[in-house]
C-alpha positions in Angstrom: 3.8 -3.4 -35.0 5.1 -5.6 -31.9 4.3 -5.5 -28.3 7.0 -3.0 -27.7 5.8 -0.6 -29.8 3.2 2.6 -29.0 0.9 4.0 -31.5 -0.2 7.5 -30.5 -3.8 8.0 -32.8 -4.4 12.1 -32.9 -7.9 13.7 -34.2 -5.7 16.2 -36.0 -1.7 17.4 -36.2 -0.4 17.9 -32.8 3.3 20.2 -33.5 4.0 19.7 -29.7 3.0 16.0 -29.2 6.8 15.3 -28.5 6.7 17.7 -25.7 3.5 16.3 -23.9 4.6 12.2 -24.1 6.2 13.1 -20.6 2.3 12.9 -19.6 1.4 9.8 -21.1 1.2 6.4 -19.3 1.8 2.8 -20.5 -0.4 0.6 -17.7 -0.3 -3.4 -18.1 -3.7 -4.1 -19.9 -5.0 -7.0 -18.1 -4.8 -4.9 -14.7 -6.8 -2.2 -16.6 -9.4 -4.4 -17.6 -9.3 -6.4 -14.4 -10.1 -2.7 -12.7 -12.1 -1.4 -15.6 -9.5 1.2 -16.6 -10.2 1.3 -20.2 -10.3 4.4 -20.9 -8.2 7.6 -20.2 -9.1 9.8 -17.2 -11.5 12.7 -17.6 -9.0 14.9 -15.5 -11.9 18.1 -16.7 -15.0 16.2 -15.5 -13.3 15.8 -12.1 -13.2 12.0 -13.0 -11.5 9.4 -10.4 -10.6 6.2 -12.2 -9.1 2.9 -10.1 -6.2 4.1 -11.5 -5.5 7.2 -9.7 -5.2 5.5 -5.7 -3.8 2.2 -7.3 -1.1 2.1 -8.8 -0.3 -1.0 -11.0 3.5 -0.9 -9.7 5.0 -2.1 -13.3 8.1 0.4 -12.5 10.7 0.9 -10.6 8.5 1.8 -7.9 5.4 1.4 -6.3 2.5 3.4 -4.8 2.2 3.0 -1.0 0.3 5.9 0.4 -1.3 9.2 -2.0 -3.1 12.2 -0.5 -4.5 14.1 -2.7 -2.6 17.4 -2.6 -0.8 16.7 0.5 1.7 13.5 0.1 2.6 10.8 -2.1 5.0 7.8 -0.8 6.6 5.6 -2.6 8.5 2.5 -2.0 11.2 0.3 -4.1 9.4 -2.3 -6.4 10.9 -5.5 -5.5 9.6 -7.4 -8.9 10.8 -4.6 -10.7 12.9 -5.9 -13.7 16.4 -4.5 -12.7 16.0 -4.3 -8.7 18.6 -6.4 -8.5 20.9 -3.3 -10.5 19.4 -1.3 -7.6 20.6 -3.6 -4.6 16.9 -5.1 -4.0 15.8 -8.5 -3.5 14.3 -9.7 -6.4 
């Protein structure tokens, strides 16, 4: 195991994992335990995580405005690795 690699643990065989990793997310860990984002979101216990309205921006783009089911806006993330691939400032 490295730091590029994922390890997905299941409770039990999962034939369609491949088609759910769409849903996953990799977040940076020291924002998640800066924000106490430890855990995965309880999405059925109506949970609300730091996580949901902020956005640790580690892609291509970042979070600037989210309304929940109304608008999300996003903007170019300057310290994004290949923004200068993109025509950004870097």
């Amino acid at each position: 195991m490295d730091v590029l690699t994922v390890d997905v643990l299941l409770d039990a065989p999962d034939a369609v994992l491949p088609e759910k990793t769409w849903l996953m997310a990799i977040m940076n860990k020291a924002w998640c335990v800066k924000h106490g984002v430890l855990l995965p979101q309880d999405y059925n216990a109506k949970q609300e995580t730091y996580a949901v309205r902020n956005a640790n921006g580690t892609g291509p783009f970042m979070l600037s405005r989210y309304d929940p089911d109304s608008r999300t806006v996003l903007t170019a993330n300057p310290h994004w690795w290949d923004a200068a691939a993109r025509g950004s400032a870097t």
